[in-house]
Backbone as a ProteinNet text record, in pm:
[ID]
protein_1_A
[PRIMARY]
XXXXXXXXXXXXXXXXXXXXXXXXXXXXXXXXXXXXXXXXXXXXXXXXXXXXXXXXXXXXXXXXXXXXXXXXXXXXX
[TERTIARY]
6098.7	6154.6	6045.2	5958.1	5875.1	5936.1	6030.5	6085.9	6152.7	6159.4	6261.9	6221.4	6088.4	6021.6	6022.7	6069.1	6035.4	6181.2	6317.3	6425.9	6445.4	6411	6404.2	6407	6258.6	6168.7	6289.7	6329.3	6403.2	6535.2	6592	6751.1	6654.1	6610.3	6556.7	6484.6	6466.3	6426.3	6555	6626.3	6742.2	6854.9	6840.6	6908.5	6862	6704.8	6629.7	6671.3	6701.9	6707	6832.3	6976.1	7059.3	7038.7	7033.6	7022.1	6981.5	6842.5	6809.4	6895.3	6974	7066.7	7209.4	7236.3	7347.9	7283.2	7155.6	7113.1	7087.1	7043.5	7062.6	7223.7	7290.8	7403.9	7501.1	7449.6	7479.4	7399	7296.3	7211.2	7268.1	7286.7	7391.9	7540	7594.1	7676.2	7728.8	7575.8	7566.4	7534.1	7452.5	7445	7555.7	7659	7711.9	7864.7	7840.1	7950	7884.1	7782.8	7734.6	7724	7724.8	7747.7	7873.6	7945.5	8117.3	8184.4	8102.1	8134.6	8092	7949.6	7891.1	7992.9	8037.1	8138.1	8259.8	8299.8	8451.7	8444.3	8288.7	8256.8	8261.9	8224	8172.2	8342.6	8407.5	8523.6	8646.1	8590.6	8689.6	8625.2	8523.1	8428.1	8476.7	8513.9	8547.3	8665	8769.1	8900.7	8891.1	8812.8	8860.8	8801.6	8704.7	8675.7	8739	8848.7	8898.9	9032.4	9077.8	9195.2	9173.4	9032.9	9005.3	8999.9	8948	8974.6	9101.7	9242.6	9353.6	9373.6	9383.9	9390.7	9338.9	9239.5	9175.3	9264.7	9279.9	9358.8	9478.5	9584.7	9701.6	9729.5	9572.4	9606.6	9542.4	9454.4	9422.5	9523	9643.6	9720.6	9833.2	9809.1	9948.3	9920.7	9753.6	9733.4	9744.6	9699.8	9739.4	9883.7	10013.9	10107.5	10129.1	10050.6	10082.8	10172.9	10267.2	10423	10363.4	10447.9	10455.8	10472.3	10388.9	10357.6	10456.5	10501.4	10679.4	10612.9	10805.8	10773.8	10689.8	10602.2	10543.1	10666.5	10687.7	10722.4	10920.2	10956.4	11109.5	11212.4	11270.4	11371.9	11495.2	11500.2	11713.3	11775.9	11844.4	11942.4	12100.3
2736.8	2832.2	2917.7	2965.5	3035.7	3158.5	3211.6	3349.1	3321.8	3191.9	3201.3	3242.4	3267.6	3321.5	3454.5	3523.4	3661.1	3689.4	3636.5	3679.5	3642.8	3558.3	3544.3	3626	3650.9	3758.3	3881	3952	4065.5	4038.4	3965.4	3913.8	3945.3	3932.4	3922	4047.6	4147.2	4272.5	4380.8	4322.7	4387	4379.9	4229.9	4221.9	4341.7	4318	4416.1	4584	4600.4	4743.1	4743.7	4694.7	4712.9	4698.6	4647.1	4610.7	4736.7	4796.3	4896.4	5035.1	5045.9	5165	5155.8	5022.9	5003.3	5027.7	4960.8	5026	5156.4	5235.8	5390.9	5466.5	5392.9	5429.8	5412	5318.4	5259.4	5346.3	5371.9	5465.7	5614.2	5639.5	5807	5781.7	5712.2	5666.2	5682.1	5567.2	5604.5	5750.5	5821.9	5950.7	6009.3	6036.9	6058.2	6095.3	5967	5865.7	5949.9	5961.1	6012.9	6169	6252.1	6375.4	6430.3	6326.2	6383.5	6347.9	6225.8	6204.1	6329.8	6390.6	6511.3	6598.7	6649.8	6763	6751.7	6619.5	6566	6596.5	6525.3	6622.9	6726.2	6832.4	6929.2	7032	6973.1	7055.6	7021.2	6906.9	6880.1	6895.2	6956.6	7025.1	7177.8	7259.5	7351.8	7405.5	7290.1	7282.5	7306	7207.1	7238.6	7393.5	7390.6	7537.2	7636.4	7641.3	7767.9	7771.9	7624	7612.5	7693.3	7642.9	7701.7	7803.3	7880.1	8020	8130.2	8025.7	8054.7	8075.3	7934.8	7950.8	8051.7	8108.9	8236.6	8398.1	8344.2	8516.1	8488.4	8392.5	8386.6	8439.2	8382.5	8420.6	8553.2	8598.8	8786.5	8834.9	8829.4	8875.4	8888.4	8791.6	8740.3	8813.5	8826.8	8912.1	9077.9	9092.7	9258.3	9293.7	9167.2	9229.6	9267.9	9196.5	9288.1	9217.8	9323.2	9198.5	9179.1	9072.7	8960.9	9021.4	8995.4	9022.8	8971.6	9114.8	9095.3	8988.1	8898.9	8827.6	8911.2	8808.7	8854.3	8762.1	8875.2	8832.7	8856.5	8772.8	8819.3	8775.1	8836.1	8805	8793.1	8699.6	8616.4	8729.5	8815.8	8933.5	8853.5
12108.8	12016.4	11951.7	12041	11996.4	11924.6	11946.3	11941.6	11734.8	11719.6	11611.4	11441.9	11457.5	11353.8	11305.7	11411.7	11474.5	11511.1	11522.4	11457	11335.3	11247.4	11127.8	11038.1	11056	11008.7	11020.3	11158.2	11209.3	11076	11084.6	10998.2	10864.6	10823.9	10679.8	10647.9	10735.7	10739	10694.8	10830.9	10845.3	10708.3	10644.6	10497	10372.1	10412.5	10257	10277.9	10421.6	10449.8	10419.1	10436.4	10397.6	10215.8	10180.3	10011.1	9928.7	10027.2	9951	10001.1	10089.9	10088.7	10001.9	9963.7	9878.9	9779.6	9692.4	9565.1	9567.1	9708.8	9618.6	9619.2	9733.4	9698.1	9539.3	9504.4	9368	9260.9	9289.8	9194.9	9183.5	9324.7	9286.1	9223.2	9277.9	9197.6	9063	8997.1	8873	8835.4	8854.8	8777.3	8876.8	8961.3	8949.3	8821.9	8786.2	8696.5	8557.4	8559.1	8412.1	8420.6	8488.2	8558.2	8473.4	8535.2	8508.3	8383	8342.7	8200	8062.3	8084.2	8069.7	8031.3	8186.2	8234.1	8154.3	8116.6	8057.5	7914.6	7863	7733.7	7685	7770.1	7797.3	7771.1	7901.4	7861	7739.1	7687.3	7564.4	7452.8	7426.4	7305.5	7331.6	7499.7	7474.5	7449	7510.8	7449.8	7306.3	7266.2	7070.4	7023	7087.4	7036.3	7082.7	7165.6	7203	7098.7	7063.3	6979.1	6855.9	6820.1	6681.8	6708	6832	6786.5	6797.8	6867.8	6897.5	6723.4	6687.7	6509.5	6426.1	6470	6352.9	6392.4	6517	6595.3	6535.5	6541.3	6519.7	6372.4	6242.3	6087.2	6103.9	6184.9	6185.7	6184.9	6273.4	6360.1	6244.8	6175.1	6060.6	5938.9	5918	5809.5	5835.9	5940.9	5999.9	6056.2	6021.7	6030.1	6212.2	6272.6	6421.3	6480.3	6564.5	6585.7	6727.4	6758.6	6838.7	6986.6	7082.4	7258.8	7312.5	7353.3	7436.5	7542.2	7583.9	7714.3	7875.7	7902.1	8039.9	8147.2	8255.7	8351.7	8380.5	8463.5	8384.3	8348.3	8251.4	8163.6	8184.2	8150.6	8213.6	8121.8	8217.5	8111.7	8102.2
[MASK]
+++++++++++++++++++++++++++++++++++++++++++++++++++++++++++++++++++++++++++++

């Protein structure tokens, strides 16, 4: 059994090389995962800020008296 050191060795190569393509798969992963969490922030900080500024147009709009934007599109007669 000269040979059995030397598949050993091969199996135990072949384990670390797999291991380390699952940890970088696992590593993009993660900043993937933190990427989108970012992005999720990102668009629900701009959600609130667009509300607030729905809110300031609506009391402009209320203090200047300007009437109300006919329906778009069409209308059940």
């Amino acid at each position: 059994m000269a040979t059995t050191d030397i598949r050993l060795k091969r199996i135990e190569n072949e384990y670390q090389s797999v291991r380390g393509v699952q940890d970088d798969i696992l590593d993009k992963m993660d900043s993937y995962e933190a990427a989108l969490l970012g992005l999720t922030e990102m668009v629900s900080r701009n959600s609130e800020r667009l509300d607030a500024i729905d809110e300031k147009l609506d009391r402009l709009m209320a203090h200047l008296d300007v009437p109300p934007k006919a329906p778009a599109g069409f209308v059940k007669e």
